[in-house]
N, C-alpha and C positions, 0 to 999 in steps of 0.2 A: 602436546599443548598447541593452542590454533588460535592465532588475533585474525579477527576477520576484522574490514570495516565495511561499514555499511550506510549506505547513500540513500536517503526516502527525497525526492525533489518532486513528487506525482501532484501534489497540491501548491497551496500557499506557503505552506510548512516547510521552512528547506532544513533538512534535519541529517545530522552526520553523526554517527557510535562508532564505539571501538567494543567486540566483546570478545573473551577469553574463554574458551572451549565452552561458548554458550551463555554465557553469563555477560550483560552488559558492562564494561567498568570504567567510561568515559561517553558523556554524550552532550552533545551543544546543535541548539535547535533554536529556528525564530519564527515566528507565522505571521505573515503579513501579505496583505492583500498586493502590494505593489509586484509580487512574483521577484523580488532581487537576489535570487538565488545564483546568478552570474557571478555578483558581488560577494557573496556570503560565503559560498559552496568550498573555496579554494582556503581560506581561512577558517572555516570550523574544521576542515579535513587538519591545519597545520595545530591548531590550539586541540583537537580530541588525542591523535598524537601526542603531546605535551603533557594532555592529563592523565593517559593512563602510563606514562614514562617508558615511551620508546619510539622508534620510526618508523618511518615507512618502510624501511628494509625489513622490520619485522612483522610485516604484516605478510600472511600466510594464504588470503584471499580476498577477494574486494567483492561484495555484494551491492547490488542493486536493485531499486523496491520498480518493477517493469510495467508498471499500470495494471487498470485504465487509472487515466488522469488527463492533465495538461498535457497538450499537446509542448511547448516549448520546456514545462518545467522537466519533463519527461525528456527528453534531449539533450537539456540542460547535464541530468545528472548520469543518465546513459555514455553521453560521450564521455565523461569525466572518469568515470570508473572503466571506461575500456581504453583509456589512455593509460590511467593508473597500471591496470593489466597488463598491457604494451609495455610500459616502463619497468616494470618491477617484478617482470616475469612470473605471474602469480594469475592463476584460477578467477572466469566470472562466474559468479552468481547470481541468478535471478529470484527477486521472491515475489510472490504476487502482490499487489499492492493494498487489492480487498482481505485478503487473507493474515495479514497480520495488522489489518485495522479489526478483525475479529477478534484477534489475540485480546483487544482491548476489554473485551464483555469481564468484568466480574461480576456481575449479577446471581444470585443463585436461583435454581428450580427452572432454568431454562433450558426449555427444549431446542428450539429453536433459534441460531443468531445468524441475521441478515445485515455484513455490511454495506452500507452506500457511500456514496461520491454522488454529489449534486453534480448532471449535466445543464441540459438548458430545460428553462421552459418548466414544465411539469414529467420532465424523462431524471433518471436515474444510471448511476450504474452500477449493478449491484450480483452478491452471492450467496447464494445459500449454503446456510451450516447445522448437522448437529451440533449437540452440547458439548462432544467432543471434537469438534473440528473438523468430524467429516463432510468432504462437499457432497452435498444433497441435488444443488443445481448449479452449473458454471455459470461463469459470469455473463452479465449480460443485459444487455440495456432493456430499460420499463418506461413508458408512459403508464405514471401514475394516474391509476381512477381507484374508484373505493372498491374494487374486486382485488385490485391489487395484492398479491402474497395471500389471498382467503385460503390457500390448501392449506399452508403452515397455522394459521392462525386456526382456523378449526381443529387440528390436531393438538396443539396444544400452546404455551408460554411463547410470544416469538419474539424477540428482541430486534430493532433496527437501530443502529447506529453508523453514525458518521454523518456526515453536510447533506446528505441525501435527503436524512430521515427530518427534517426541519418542514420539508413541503409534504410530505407523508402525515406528518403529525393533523394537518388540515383536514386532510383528506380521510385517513385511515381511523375508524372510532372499534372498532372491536374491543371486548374485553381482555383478550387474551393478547394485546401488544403495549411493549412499552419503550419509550424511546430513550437514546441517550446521544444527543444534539450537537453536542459541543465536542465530540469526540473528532478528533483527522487522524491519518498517518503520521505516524512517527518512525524513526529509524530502532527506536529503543525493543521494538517487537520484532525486529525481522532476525534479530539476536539465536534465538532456539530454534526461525525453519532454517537460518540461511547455516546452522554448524552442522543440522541432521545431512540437510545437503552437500557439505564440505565431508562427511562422513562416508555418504554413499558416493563422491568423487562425480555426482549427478551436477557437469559443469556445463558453462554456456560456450558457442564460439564465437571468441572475444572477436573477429572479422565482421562474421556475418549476422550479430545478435539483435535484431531490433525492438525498440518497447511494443508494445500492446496497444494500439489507441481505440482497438472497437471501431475504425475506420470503415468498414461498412454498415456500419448502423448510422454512420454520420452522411455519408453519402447518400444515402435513402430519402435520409429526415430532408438532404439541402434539394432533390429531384421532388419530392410532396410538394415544398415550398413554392416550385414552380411551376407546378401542373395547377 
């Protein structure tokens, strides 16, 4: 038996679970544009605790959702969970942050599901999936135009979802895509990658682990800005 917990701070969302060998069974989450996840992060970790009726000492490994995203909310919950690790002498885990915003698709007859995160401007950051979850293309920042994703959409169903797919929807008229808008990260999905991981003992080092920010697609974008 294995309670992991699991930290998503990549967005607005600041979201904390507790799940038991894969199965969610306590989760406390709030999405607000002020980013207060400083505030929040340290009492949903003590009230998810409480709900599924046990401690910190029983917690078996701490997962954390490692972008892209925010750059501070990312930090925010990075350091938190590699303190908790330091403390409680227990396993990190990374999950991707696109990858179990994919988890989110229940759509059926899709071939294709592409999660995003709105960056700036008309860019994204986003990943391609089979219907079963295989990665098709890594992640990876887009300047949206209306060519955008045409491989997948010609082949068949493609799904985009998350904050991304709101400026896409503008943009993007194909038959064969359909959005789902309202969709963010949540901690309640990283549930089933982050136990396969605690399975195959595939751990991060709690020292030297840092999030993901696509930090050179951003550096690019601020050298264009000034040529």
């Amino acid at each position: 038996m294995a309670y992991i917990l699991h930290i998503e701070t990549a967005t607005t969302n600041c979201s904390v679970s507790i799940s038991k060998d894969g199965e969610t069974i306590a989760l406390k989450e709030h999405n607000t544009p002020n980013y207060s996840h400083a505030e929040q992060l340290h009492v949903f970790i003590e009230e998810v605790t409480a709900d599924a009726s046990i401690t910190l000492n029983d917690i078996d490994a701490i997962a954390v959702s490692k972008g892209p995203g925010s750059y501070t909310g990312l930090r925010i919950g990075v350091s938190a969970a590699k303190g908790l690790c330091f403390s409680l002498d227990v396993p990190l885990i990374s999950v991707a942050t696109l990858k179990s915003l994919a988890m989110q698709s229940v759509a059926a007859d899709i071939d294709f599901i592409i999660p995003m995160l709105d960056a700036r401007r008309m860019e994204v950051y986003a990943q391609v999936f089979d219907s079963k979850f295989n990665e098709i293309r890594e992640t990876h920042a887009v300047v949206i135009d209306e060519h955008s994703f045409e491989e997948c959409f010609e082949k068949g169903t493609t799904l985009l979802i998350g904050t991304g797919a709101v400026k896409c929807k503008e943009v993007l008229k194909h038959p064969n895509v359909i959005f789902t808008v309202d969709a963010i990260p949540s901690s309640k999905e990283m549930a089933t990658l982050a136990f396969e991981k605690f399975k195959a003992k595939d751990f991060e080092n709690v020292a030297y682990f840092e999030p993901y920010y696509l930090k050179d697609f951003v550096l690019q974008s601020k050298a264009k800005k000034k040529s």
